[in-house]
C-alpha positions as CSV (number, residue, x, y, z in Angstrom):
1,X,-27.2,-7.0,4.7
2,X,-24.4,-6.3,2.5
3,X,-21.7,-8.3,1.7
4,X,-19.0,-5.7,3.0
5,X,-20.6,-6.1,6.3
6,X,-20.5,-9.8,6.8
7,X,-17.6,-11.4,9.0
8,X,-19.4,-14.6,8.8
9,X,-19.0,-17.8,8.4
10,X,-16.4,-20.3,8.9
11,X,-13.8,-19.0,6.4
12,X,-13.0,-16.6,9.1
13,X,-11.0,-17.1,12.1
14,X,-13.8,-16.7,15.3
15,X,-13.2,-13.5,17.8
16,X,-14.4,-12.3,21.1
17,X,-17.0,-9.8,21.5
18,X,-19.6,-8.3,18.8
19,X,-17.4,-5.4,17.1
20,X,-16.8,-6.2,13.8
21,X,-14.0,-3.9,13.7
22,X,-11.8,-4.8,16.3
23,X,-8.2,-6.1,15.8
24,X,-8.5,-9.7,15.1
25,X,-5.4,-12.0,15.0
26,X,-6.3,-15.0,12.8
27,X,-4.1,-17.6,12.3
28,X,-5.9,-18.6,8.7
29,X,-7.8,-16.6,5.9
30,X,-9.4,-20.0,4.4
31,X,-9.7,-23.2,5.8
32,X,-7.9,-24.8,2.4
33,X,-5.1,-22.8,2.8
34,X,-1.5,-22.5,5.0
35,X,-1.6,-21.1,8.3
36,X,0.2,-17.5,7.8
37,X,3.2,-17.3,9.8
38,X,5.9,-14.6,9.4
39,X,8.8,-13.8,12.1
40,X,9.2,-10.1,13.6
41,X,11.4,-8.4,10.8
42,X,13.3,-5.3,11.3
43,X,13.5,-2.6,8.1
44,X,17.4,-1.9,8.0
45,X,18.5,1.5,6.5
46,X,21.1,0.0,3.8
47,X,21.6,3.8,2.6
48,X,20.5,7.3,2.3
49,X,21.1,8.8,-1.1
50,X,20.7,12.8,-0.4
51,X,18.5,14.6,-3.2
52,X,18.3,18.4,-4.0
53,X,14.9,19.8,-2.3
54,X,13.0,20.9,-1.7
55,X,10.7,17.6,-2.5
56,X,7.3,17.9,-4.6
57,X,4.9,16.0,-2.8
58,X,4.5,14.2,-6.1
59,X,5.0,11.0,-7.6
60,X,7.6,8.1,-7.2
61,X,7.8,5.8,-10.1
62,X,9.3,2.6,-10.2
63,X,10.9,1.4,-13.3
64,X,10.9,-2.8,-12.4
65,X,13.2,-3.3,-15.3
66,X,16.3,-1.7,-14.1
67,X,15.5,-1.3,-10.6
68,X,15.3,2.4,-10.9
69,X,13.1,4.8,-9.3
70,X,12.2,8.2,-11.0
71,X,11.2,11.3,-8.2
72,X,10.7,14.7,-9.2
73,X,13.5,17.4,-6.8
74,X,14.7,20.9,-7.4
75,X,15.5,21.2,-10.7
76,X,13.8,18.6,-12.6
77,X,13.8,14.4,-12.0
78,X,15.9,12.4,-10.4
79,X,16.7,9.0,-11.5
80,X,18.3,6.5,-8.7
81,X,19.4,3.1,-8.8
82,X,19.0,2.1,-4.8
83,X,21.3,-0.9,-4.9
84,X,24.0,0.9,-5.9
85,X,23.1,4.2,-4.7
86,X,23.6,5.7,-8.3
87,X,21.9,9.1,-8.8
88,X,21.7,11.6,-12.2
89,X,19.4,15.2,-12.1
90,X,17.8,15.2,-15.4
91,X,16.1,18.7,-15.9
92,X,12.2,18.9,-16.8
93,X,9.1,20.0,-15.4
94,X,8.8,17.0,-13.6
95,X,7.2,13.6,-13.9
96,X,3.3,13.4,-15.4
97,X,1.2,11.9,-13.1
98,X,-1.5,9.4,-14.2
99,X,-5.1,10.6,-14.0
100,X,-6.6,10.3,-10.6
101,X,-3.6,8.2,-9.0
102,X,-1.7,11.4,-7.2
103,X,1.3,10.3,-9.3
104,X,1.0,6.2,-7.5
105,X,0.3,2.9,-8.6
106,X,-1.2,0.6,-6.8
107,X,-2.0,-2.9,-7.2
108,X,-3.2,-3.3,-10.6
109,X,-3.0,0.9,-11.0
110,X,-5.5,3.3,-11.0
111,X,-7.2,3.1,-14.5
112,X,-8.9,7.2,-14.9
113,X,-10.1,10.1,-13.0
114,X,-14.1,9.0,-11.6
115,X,-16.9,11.6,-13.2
116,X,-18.4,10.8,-10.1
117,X,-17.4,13.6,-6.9
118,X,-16.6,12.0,-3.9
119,X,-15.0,8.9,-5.5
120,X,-11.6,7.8,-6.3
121,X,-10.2,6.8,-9.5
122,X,-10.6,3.3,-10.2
123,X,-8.2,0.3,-9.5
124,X,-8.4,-2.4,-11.5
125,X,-6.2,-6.4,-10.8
126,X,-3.5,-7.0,-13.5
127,X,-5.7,-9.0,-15.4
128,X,-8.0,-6.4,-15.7
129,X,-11.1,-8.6,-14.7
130,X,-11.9,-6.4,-11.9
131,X,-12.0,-3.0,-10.7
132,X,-12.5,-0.8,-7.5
133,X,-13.1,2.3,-6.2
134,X,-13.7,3.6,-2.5
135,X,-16.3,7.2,-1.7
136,X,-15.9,9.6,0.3
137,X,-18.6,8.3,2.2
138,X,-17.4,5.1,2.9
139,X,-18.9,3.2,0.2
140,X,-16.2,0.5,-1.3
141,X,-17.6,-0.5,-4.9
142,X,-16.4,-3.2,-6.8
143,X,-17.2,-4.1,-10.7
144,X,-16.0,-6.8,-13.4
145,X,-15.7,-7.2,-16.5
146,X,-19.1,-8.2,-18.6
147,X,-18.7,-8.8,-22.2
148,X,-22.4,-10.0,-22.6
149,X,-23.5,-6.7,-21.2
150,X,-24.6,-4.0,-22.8
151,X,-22.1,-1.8,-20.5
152,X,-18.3,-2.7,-20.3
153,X,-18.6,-2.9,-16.5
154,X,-21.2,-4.7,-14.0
155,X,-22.0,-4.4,-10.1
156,X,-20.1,-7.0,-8.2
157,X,-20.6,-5.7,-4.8
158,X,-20.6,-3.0,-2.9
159,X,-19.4,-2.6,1.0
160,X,-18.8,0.4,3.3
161,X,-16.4,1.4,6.1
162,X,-17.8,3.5,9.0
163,X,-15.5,6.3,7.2
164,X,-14.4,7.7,4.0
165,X,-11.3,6.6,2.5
166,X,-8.1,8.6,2.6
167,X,-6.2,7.2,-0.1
168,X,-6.6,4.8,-3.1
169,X,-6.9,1.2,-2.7
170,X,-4.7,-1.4,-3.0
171,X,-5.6,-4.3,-4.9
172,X,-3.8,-7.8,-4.0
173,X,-4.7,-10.8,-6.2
174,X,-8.0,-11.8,-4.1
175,X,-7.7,-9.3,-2.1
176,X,-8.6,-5.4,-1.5
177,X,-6.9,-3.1,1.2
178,X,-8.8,0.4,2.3
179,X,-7.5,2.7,4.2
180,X,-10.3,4.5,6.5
181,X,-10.2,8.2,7.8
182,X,-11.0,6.4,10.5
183,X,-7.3,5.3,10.9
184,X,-8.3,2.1,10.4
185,X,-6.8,-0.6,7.7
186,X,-9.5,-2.5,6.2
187,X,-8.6,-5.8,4.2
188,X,-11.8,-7.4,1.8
189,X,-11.9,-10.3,-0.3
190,X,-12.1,-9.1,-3.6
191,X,-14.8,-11.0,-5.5
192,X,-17.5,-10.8,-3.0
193,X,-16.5,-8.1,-0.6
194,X,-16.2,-10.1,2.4
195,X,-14.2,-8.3,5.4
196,X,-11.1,-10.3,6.1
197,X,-10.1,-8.3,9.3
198,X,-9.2,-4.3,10.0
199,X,-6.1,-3.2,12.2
200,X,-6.0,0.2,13.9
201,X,-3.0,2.3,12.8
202,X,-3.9,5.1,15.5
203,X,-3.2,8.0,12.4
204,X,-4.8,8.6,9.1
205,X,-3.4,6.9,6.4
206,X,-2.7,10.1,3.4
207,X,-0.9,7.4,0.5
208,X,-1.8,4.5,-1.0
209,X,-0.8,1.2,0.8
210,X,1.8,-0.5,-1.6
211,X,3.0,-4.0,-2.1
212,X,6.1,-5.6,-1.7
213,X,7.0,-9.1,-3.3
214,X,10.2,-10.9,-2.4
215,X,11.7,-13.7,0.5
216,X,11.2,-13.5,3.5
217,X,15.1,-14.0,5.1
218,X,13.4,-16.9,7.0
219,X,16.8,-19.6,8.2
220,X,15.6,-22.4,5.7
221,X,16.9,-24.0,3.0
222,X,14.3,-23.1,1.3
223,X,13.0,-19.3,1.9
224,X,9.4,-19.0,0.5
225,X,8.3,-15.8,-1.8
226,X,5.6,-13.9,-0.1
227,X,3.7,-10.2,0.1
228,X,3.7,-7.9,2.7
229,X,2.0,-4.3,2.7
230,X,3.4,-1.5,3.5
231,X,2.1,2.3,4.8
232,X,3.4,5.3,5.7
233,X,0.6,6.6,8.1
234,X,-0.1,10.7,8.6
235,X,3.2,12.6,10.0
236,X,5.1,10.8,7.8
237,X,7.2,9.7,10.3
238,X,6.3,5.6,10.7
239,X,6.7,3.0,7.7
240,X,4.8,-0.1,8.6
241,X,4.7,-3.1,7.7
242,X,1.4,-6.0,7.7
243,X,1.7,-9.5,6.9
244,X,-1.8,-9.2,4.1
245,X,-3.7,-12.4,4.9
246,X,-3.6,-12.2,8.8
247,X,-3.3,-8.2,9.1
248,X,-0.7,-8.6,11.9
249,X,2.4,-6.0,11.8
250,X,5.7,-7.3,11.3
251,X,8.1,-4.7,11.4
252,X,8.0,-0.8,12.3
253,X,10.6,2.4,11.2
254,X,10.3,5.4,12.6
255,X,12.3,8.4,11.9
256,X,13.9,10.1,15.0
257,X,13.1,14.0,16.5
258,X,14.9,16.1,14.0
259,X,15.2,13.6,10.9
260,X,12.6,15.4,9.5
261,X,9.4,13.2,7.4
262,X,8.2,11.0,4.6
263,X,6.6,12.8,1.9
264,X,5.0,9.8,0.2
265,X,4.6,6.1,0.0
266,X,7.1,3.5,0.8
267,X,7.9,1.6,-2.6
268,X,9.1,-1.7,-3.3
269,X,12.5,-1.8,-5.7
270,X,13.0,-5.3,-6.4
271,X,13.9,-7.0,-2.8
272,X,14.2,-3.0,-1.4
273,X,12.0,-0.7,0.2
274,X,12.3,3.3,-0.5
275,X,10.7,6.2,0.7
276,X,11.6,10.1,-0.4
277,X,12.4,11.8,3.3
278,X,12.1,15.9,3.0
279,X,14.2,17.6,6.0
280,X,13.4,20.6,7.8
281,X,15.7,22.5,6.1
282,X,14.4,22.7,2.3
283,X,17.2,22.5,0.2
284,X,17.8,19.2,2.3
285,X,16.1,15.9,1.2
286,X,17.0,12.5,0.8
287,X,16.0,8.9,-1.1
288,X,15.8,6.5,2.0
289,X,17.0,2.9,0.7
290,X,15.5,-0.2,3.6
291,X,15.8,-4.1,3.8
292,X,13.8,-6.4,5.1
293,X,15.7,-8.5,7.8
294,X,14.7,-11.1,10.6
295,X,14.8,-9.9,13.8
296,X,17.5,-10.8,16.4
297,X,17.6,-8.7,19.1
């Protein structure tokens, strides 16, 4: 059997029934580590910075160093600061998009094009030790890096989903997020391709699941760093947000009737969370700017 297909053993949480697929609300990954526990959080508009559309369904880059983000509009790029709401037009063609990644990063980023039809480009972690790539079929392949080898690359393991994949992957220190055609989200471990758990997201999921890295605005003296992931399913109405090592949601946005959609991936920018919003009028279109926030009501 292959290692994608195991939920075995007693690094994993136990569940009722024989579906291997079915939500499963664990309250550990691995017996060696912290019990994952995150409050409900709310994502709180903090500003909406109106662009010129209409919107490319292009790519968002995030430059880390000065918390800007760089999104092609009507009449060339736009380059935003989100915590200050600061916005230039610089004219171009637009911004080049990296082979095979539809203009996003993820993870460790997307690495080339595949030769291969029916696969994606490949993601590789940031220390470039190993590399993934998910088929049309289903298939979720994994390599790393082999210097003794006569080829750069070698098997690590390979899984499968019961369906393709809709986007690329996202790659998470040891672990590997897929989203399924099947509208499911499928987390794996990623150096032997163990299933960690799946959520259902009841729609098709057409970007990349991204990361965000900050605090958690937990009431402590202390607040610990953490990840969460975050997806903006098909509609492009919903941003959700999964605590990574349990699956469970945390927080939910949705845009109201008339507020028109998301055209892409929500993005991390520093402790923020943005996400390009084209109206239903097309010369209307707008940088949406979030926070992360406990819950209180």
């Amino acid at each position: 059997m292959a290692a994608g297909l195991l939920c075995g053993g007693s690094a994993l949480a136990q569940y009722g029934g024989d579906d291997p697929f079915r939500n499963v609300d664990f309250q550990t990954r691995d017996a060696g580590r912290e019990t994952a526990w995150i409050p409900p959080l709310v994502l709180r508009t903090e500003r909406e910075i109106p662009l010129p559309g209409p919107l490319p369904a292009g790519p968002l880059v995030v430059d880390d160093e000065f918390d800007e983000v760089r999104l092609g509009v009507a009449g060339g790029v736009a380059v935003i600061h989100p915590a200050s709401g600061l916005l230039r037009i610089e004219g171009g063609a637009g911004i080049p998009e990296a082979p095979g990644t539809n203009g996003y990063e993820t993870g460790g980023g997307a690495e080339e094009t595949s030769i291969d039809p029916g696969a994606s480009a490949w993601v590789s972690t940031p220390d470039g030790k190993r590399r993934f790539r998910t088929w049309d079929n289903g298939r979720v392949e994994a390599q790393r890096a082999c210097r003794s080898c006569r080829r750069t690359w070698r098997r690590s393991w390979r899984g499968r989903i019961p369906a393709g994949a809709g986007a690329l992957p996202l790659v998470r220190n040891d672990d590997l997020f897929v989203g399924g055609l099947d509208n499911q989200l499928y987390a794996f471990r990623t150096r032997n391709g163990h299933r960690l758990w799946s959520v259902d997201l009841s729609e098709r999921l057409p970007f990349p699941p991204t990361l965000w890295r900050g605090t958690i605005p937990v009431p402590a003296p202390a607040e610990p760093a953490t990840d969460l992931v975050l997806l903006v399913p098909d509609g492009g109405r919903t941003i959700l947000v999964f605590e990574p090592r349990t699956g469970r949601r945390i927080a939910r946005y949705r845009l109201g009737e008339g507020e028109g959609r998301l055209i892409g991936p929500a993005r991390a920018v520093g402790s923020r969370i943005v996400a390009p919003r084209q109206l239903y009028s097309e010369d209307q279109a707008s940088l949406l700017v979030f926070t992360l926030d406990l819950q209180t009501d």
